[in-house]
N, CA and C atoms as an extended XYZ file, in Angstrom:
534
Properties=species:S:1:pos:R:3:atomname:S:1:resname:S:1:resid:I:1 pbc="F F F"
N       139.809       86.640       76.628 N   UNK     1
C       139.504       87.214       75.333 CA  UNK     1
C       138.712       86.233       74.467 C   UNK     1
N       139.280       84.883       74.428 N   UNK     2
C       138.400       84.310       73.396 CA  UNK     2
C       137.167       83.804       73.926 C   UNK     2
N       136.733       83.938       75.314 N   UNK     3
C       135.575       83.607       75.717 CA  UNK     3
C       134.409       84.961       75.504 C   UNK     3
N       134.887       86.343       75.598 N   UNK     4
C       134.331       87.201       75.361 CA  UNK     4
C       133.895       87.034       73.726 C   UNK     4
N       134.915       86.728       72.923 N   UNK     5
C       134.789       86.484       71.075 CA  UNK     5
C       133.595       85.708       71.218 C   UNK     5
N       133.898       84.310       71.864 N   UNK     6
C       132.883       82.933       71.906 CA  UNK     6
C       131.659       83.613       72.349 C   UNK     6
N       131.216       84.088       73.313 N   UNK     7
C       129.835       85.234       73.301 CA  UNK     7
C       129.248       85.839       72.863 C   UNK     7
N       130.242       86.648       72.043 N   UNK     8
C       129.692       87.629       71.504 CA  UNK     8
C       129.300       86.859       69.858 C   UNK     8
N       130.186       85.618       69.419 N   UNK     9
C       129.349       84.974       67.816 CA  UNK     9
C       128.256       84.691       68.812 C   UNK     9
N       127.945       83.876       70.060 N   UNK    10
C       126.920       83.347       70.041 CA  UNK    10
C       125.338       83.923       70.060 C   UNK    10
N       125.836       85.449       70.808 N   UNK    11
C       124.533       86.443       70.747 CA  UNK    11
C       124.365       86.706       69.258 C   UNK    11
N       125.061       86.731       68.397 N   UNK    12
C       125.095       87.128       67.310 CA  UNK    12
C       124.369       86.281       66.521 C   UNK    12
N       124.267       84.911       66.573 N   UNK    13
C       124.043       83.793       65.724 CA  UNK    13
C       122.693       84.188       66.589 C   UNK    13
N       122.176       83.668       67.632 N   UNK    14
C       120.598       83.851       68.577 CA  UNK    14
C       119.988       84.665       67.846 C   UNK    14
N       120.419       86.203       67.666 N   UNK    15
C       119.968       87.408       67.334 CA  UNK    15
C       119.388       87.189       65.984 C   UNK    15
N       120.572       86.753       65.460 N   UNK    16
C       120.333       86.541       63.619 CA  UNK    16
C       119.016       85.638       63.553 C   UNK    16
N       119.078       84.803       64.234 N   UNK    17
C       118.287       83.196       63.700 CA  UNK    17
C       116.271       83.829       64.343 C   UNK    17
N       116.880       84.456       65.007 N   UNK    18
C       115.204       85.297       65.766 CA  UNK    18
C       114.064       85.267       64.583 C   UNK    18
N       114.955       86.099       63.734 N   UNK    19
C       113.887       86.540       62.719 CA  UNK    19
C       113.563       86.175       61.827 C   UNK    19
N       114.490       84.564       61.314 N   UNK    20
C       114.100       83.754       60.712 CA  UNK    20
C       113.291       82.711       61.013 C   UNK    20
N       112.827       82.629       62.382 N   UNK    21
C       112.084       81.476       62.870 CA  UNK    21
C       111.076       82.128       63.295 C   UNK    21
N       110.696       83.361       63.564 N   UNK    22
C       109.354       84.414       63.586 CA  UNK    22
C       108.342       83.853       62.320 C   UNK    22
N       106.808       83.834       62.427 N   UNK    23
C       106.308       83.305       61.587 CA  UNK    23
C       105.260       85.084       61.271 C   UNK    23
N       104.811       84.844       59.934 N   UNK    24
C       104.124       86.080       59.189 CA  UNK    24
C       103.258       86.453       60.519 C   UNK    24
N       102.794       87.646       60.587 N   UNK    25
C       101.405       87.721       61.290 CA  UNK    25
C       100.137       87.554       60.419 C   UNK    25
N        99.120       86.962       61.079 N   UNK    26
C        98.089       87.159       59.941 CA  UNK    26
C        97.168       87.581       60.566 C   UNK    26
N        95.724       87.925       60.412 N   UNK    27
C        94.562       88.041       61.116 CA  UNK    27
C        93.870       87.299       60.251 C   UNK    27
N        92.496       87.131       60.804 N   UNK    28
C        90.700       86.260       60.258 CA  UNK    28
C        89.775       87.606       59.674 C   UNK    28
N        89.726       87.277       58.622 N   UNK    29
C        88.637       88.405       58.590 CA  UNK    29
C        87.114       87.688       58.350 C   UNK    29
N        86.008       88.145       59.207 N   UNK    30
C        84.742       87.405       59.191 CA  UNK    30
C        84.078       88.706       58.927 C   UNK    30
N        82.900       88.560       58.036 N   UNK    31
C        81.389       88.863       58.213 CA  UNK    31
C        80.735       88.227       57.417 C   UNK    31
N        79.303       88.183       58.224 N   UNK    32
C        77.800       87.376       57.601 CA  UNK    32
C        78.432       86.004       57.135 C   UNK    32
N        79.141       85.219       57.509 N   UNK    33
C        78.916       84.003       57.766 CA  UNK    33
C        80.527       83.662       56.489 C   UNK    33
N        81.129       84.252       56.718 N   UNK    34
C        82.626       84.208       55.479 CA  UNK    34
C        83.509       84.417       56.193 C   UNK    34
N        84.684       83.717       56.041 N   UNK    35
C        85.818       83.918       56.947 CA  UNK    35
C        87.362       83.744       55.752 C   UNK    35
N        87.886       84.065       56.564 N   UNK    36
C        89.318       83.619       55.587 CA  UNK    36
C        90.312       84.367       56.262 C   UNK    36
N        91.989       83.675       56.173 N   UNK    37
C        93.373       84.486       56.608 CA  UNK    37
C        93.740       85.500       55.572 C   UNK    37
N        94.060       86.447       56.653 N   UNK    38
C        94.645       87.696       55.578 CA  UNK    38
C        96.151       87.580       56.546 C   UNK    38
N        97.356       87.695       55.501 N   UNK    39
C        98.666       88.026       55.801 CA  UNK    39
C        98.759       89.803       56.470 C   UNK    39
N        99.307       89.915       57.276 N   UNK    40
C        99.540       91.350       58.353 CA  UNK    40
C        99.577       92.273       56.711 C   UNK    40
N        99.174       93.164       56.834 N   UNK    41
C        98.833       94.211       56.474 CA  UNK    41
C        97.759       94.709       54.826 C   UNK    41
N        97.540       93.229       54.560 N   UNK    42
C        95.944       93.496       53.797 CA  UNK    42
C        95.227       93.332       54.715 C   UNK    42
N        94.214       94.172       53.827 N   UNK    43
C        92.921       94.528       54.598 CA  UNK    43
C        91.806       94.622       53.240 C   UNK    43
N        90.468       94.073       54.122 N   UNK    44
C        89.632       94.243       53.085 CA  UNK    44
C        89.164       95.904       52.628 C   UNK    44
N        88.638       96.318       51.941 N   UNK    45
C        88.595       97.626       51.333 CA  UNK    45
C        87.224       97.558       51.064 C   UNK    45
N        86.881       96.655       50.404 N   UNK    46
C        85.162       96.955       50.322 CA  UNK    46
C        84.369       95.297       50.499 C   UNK    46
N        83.292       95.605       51.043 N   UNK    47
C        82.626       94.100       51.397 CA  UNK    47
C        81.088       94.194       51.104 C   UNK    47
N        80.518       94.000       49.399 N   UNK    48
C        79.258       94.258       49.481 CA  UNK    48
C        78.892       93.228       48.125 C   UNK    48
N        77.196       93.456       48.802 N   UNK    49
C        76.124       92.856       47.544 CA  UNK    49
C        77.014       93.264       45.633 C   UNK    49
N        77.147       92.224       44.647 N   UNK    50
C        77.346       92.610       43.438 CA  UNK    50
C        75.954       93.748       43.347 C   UNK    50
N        75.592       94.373       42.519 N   UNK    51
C        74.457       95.228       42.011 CA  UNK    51
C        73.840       94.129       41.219 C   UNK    51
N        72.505       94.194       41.174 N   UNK    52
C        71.461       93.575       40.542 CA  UNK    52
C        71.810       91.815       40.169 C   UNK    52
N        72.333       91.357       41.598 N   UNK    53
C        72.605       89.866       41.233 CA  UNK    53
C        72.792       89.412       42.577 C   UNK    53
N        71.548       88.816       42.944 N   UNK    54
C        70.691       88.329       44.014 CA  UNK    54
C        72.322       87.314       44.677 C   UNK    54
N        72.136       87.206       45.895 N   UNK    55
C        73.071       86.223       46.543 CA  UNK    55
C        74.401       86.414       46.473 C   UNK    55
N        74.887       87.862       46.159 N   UNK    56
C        76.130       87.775       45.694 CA  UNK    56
C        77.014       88.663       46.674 C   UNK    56
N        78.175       88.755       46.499 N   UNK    57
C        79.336       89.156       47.194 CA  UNK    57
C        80.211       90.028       46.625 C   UNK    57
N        81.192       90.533       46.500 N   UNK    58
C        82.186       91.515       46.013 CA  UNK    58
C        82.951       91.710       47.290 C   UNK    58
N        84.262       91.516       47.284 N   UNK    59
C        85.117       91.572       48.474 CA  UNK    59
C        86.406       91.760       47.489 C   UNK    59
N        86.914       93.080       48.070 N   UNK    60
C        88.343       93.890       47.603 CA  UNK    60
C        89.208       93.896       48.769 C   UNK    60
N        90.123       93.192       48.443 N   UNK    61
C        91.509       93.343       49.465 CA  UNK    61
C        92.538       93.412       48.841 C   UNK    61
N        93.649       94.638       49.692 N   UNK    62
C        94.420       95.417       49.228 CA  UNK    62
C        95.950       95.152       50.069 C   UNK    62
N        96.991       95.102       49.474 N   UNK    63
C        98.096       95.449       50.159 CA  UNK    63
C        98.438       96.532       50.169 C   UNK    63
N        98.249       97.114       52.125 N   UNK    64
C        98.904       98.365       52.236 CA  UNK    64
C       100.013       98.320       52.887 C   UNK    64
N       101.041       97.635       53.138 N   UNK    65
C       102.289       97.911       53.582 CA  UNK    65
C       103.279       98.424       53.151 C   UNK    65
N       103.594       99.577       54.153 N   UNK    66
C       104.379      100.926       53.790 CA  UNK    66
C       105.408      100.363       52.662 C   UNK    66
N       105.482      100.729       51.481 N   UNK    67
C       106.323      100.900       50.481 CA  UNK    67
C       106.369      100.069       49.574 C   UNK    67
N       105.096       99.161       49.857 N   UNK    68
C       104.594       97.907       48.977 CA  UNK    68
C       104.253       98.404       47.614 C   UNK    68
N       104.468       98.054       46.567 N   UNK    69
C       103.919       98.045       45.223 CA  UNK    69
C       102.389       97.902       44.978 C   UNK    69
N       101.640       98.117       44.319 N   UNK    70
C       100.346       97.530       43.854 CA  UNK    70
C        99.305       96.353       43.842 C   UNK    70
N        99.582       96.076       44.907 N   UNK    71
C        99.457       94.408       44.802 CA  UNK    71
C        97.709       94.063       45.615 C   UNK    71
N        96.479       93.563       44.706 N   UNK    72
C        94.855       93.217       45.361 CA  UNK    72
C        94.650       91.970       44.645 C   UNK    72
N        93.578       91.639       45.518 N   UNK    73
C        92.530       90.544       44.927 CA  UNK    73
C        91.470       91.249       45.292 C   UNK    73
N        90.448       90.256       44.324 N   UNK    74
C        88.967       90.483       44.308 CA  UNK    74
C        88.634       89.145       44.541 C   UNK    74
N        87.506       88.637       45.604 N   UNK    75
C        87.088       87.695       45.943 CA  UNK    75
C        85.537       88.046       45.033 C   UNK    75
N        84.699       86.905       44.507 N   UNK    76
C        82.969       87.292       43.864 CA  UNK    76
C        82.834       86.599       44.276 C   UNK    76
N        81.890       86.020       45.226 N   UNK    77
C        80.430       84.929       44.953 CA  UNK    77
C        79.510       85.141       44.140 C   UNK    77
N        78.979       84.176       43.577 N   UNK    78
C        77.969       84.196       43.187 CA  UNK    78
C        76.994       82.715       42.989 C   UNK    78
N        75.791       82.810       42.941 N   UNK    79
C        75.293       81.100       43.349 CA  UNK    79
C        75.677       80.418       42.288 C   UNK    79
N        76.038       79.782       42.276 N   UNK    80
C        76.357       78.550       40.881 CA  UNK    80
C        76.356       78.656       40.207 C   UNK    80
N        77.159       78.308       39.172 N   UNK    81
C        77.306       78.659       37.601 CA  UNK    81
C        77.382       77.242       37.181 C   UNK    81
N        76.929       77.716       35.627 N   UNK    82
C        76.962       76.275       35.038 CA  UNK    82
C        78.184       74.908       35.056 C   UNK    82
N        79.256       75.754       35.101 N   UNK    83
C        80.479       74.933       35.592 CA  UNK    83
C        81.527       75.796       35.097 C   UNK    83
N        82.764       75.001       35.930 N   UNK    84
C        83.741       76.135       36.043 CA  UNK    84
C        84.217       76.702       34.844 C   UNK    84
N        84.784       75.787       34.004 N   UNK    85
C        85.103       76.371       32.668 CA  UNK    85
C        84.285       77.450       31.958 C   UNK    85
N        82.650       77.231       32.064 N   UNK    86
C        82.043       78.362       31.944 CA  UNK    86
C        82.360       79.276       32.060 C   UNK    86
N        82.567       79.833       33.881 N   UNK    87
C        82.498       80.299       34.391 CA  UNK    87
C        83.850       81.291       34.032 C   UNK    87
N        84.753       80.362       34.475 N   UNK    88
C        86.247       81.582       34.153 CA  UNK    88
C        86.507       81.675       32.288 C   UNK    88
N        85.935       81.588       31.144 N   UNK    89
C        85.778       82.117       30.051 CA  UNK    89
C        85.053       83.127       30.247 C   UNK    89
N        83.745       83.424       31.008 N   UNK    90
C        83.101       84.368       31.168 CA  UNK    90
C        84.068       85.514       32.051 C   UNK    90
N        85.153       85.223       33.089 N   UNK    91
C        85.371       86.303       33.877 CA  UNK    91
C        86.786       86.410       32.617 C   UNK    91
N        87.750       85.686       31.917 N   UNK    92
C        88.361       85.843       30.789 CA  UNK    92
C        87.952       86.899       30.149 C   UNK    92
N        86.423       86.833       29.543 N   UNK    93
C        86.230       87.839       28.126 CA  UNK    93
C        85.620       89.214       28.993 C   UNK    93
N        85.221       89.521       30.673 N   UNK    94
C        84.760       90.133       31.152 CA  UNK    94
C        86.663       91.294       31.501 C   UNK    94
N        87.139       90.800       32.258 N   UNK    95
C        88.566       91.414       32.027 CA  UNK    95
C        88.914       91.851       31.028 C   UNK    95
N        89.321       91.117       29.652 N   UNK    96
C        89.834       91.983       29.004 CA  UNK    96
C        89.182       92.889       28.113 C   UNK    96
N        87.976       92.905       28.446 N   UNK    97
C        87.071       94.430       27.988 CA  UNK    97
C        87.114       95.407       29.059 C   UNK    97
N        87.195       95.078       30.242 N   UNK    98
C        87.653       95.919       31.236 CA  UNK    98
C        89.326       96.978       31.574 C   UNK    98
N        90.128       95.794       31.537 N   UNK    99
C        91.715       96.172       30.858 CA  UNK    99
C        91.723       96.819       29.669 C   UNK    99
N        90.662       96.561       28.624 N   UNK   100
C        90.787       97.509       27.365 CA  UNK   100
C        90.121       98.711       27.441 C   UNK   100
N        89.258       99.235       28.268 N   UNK   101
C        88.912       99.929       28.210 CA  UNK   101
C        89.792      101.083       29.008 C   UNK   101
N        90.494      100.346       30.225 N   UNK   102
C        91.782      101.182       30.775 CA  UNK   102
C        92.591      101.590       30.034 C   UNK   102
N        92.762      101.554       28.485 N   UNK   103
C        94.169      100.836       27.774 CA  UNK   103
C        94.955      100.959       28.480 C   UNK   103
N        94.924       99.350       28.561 N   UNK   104
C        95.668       98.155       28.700 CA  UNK   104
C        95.963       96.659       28.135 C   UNK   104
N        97.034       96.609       27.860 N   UNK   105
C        97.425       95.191       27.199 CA  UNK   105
C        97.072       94.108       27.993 C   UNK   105
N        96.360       93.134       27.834 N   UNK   106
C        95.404       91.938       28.578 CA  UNK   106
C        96.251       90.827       27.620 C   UNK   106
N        96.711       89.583       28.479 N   UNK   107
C        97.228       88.481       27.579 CA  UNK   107
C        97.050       87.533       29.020 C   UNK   107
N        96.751       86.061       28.062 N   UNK   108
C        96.562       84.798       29.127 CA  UNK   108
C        98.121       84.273       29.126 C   UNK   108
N        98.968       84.301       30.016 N   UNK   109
C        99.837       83.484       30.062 CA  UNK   109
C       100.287       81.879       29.541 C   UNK   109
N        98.383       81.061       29.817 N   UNK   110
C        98.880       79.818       29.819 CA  UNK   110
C        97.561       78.995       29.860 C   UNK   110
N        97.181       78.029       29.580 N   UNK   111
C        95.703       77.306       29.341 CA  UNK   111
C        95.333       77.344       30.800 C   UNK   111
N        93.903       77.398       31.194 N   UNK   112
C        93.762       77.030       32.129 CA  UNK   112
C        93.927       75.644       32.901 C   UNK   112
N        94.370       75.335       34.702 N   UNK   113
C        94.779       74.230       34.651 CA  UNK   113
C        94.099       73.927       35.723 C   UNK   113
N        94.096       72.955       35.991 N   UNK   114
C        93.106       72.399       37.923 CA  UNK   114
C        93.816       72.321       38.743 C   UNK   114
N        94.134       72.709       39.761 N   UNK   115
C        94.517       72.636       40.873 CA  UNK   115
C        93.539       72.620       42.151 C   UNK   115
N        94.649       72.139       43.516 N   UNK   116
C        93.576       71.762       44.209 CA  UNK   116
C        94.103       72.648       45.324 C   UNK   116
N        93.628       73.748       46.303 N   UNK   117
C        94.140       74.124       47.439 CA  UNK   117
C        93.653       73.396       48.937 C   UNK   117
N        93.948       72.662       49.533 N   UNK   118
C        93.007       72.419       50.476 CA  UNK   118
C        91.658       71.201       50.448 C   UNK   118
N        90.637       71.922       50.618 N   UNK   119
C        89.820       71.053       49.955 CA  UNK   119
C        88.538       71.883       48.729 C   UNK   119
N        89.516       72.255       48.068 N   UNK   120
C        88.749       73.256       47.140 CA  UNK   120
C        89.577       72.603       45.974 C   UNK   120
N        88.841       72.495       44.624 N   UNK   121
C        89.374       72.074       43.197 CA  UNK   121
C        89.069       73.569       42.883 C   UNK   121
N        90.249       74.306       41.940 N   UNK   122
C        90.143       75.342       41.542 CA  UNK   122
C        90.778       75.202       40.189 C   UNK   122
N        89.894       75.648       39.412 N   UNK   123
C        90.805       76.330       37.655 CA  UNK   123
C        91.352       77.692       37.584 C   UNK   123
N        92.109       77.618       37.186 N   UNK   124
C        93.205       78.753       37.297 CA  UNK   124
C        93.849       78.990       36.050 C   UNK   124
N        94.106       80.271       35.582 N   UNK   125
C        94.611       80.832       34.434 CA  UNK   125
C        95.389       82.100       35.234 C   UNK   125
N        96.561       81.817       34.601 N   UNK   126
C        97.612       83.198       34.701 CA  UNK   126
C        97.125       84.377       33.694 C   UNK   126
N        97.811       85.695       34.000 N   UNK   127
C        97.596       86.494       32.818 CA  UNK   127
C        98.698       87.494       33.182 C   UNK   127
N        98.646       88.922       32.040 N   UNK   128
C        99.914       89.691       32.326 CA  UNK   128
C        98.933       91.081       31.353 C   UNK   128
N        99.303       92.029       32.498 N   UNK   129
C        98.802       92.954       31.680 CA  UNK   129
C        99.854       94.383       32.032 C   UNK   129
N        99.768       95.567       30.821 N   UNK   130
C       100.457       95.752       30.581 CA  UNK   130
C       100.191       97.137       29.950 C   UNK   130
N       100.493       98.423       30.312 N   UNK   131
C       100.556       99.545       30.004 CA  UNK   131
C       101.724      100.896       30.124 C   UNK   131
N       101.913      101.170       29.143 N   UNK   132
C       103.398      101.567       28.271 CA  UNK   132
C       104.471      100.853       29.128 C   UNK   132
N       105.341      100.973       30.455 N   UNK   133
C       105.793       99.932       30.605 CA  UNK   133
C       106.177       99.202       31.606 C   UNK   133
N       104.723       99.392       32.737 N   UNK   134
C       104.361       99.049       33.918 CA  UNK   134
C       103.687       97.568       33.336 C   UNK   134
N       104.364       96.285       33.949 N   UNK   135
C       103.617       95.161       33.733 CA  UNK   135
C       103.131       94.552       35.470 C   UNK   135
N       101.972       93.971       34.823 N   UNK   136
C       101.211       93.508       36.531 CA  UNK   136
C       101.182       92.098       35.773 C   UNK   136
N       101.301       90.965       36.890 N   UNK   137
C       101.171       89.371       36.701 CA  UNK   137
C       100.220       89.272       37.444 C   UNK   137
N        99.052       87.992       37.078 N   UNK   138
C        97.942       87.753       38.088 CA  UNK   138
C        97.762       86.569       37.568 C   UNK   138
N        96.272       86.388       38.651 N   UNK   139
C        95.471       84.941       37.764 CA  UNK   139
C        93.770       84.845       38.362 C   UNK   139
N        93.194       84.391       37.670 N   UNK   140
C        91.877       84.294       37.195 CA  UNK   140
C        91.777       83.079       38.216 C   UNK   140
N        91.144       82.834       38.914 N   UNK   141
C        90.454       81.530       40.090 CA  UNK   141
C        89.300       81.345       40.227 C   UNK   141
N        88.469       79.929       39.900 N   UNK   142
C        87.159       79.879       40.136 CA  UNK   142
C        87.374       78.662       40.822 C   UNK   142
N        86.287       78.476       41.358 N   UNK   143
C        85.815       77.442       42.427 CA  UNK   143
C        84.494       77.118       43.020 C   UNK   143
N        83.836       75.589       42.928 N   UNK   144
C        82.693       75.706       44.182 CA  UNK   144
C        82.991       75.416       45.378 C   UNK   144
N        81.971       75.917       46.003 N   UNK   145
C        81.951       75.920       47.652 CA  UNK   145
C        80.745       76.139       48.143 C   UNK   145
N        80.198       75.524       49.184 N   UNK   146
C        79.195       75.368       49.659 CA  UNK   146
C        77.641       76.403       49.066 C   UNK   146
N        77.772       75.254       47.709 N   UNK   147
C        76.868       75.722       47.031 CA  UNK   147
C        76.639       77.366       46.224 C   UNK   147
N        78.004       77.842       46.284 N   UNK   148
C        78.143       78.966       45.388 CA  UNK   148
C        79.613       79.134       44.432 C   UNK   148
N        79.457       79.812       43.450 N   UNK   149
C        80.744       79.538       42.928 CA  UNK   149
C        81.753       81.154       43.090 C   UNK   149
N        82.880       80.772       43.512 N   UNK   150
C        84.232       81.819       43.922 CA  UNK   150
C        84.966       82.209       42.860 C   UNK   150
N        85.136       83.365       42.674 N   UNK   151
C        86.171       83.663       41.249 CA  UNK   151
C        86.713       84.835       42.330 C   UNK   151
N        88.292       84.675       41.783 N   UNK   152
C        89.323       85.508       42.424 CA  UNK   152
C        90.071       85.821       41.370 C   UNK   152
N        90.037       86.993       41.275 N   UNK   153
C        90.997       88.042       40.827 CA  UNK   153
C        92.103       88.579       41.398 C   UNK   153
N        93.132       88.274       40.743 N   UNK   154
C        94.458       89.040       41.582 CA  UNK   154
C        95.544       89.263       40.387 C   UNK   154
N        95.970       90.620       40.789 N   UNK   155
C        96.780       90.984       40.358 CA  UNK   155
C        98.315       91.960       41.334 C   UNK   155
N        99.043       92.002       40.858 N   UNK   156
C       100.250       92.264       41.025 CA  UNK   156
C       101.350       92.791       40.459 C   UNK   156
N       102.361       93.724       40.728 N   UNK   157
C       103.724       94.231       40.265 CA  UNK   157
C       104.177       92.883       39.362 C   UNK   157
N       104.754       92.822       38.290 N   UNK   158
C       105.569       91.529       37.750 CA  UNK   158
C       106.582       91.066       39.007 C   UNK   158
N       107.125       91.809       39.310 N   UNK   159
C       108.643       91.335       40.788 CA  UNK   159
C       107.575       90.662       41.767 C   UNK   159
N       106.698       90.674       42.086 N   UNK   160
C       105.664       90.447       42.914 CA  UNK   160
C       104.340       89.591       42.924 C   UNK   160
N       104.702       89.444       42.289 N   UNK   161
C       103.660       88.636       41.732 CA  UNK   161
C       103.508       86.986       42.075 C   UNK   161
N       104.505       86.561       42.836 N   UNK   162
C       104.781       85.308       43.393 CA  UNK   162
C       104.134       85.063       44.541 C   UNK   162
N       104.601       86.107       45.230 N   UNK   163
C       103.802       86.689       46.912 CA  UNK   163
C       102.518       86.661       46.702 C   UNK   163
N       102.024       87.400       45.735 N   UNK   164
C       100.835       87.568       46.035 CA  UNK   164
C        99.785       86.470       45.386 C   UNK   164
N       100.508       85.433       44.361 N   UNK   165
C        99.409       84.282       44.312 CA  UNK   165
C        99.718       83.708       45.390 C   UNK   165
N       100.640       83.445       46.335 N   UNK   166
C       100.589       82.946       47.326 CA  UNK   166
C        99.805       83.327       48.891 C   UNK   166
N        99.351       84.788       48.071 N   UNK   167
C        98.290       84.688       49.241 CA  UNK   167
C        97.031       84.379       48.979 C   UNK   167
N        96.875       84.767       47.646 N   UNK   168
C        95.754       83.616       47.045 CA  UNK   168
C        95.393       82.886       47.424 C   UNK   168
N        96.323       81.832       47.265 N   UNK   169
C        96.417       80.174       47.381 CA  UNK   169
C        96.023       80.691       48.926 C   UNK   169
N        96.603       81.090       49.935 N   UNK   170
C        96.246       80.795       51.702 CA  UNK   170
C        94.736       81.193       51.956 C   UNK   170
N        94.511       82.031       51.231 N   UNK   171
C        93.116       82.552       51.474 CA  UNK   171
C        91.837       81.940       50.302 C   UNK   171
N        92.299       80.853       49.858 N   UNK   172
C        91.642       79.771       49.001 CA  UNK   172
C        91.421       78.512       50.180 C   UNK   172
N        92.751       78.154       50.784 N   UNK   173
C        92.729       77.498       51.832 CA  UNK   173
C        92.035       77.749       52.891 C   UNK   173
N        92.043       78.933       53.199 N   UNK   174
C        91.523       78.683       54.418 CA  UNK   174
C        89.919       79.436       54.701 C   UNK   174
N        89.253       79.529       53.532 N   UNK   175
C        88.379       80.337       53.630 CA  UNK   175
C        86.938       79.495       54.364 C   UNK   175
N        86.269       79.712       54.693 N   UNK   176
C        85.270       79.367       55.053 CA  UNK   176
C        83.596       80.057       55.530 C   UNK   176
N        82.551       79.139       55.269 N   UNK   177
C        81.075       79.447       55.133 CA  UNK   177
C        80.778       78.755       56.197 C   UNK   177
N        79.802       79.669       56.877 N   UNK   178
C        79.580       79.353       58.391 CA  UNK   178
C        78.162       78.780       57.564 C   UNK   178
């Protein structure tokens, strides 16, 4: 009897520990010379030229996993900007005329700050926006990189919103220009 007990915790403990030592799935997503990790079940949604702004990019990726909340980023290129601070005041006052025009409540969480992912220096500003009484958490990301500058948009459920700068941050890391 107690060797059958002693078996049966031990399949039990094996079983349990499986799925904690399983790592995320992710895939690569590449075209025209851009790469980066996406966590199992975003996917990009749209991959094109900005309109009337030579050299540029627009890349929408979405979380679709069954029963997931609301949760995208927006990747932009665009060739160089005068510098970053510029740059994310400009995507700052560009949002919240955009959020206002949704009505929606637009607020910066917190000054912008530098951080570094990898080998990318990025400025970063949180924000929280907010309509009657659905709130989304995000943050504003700019960056250079091989001679163009990256602004990422992401937003998120408030409960959620942890996850998903953290896929940010992986797909800041690991992005790359062929």
């Amino acid at each position: 009897m107690k060797k059958i007990f002693f078996l049966l915790i031990i399949t039990l403990n094996f079983s349990c520990n499986y799925s904690a030592n399983k790592k995320p799935e992710k895939h690569i997503y590449a075209k025209d010379g851009l790469s980066f990790e996406l966590p199992q079940y975003w996917e990009v949604e749209k991959d094109r030229p900005v309109d009337g702004v030579a050299y540029s990019r627009f890349i929408s990726v979405s979380n679709n996993e069954p029963f997931a909340d609301d949760s995208y980023f927006i990747l932009t290129a665009v060739k160089s900007a005068k510098n970053l601070r510029f740059t994310l005041d400009n995507l700052i006052k560009q949002s919240r005329v955009s959020f206002n025009k949704r009505k929606m409540q637009f607020g910066l969480l917190s000054q912008p700050k530098p951080l570094v992912f990898g080998k990318h220096k990025v400025l970063r500003v949180g924000f929280e926006t907010k309509v009657i009484t659905t709130r989304h958490k995000g943050c504003l990301s700019v960056f250079d990189y091989a001679g163009k500058t990256y602004s990422v948009i992401s937003s998120a459920e408030f409960k959620d919103a942890k996850e998903n700068i953290a896929v940010v941050d992986a797909v800041i890391k690991s992005l790359k220009v062929n």
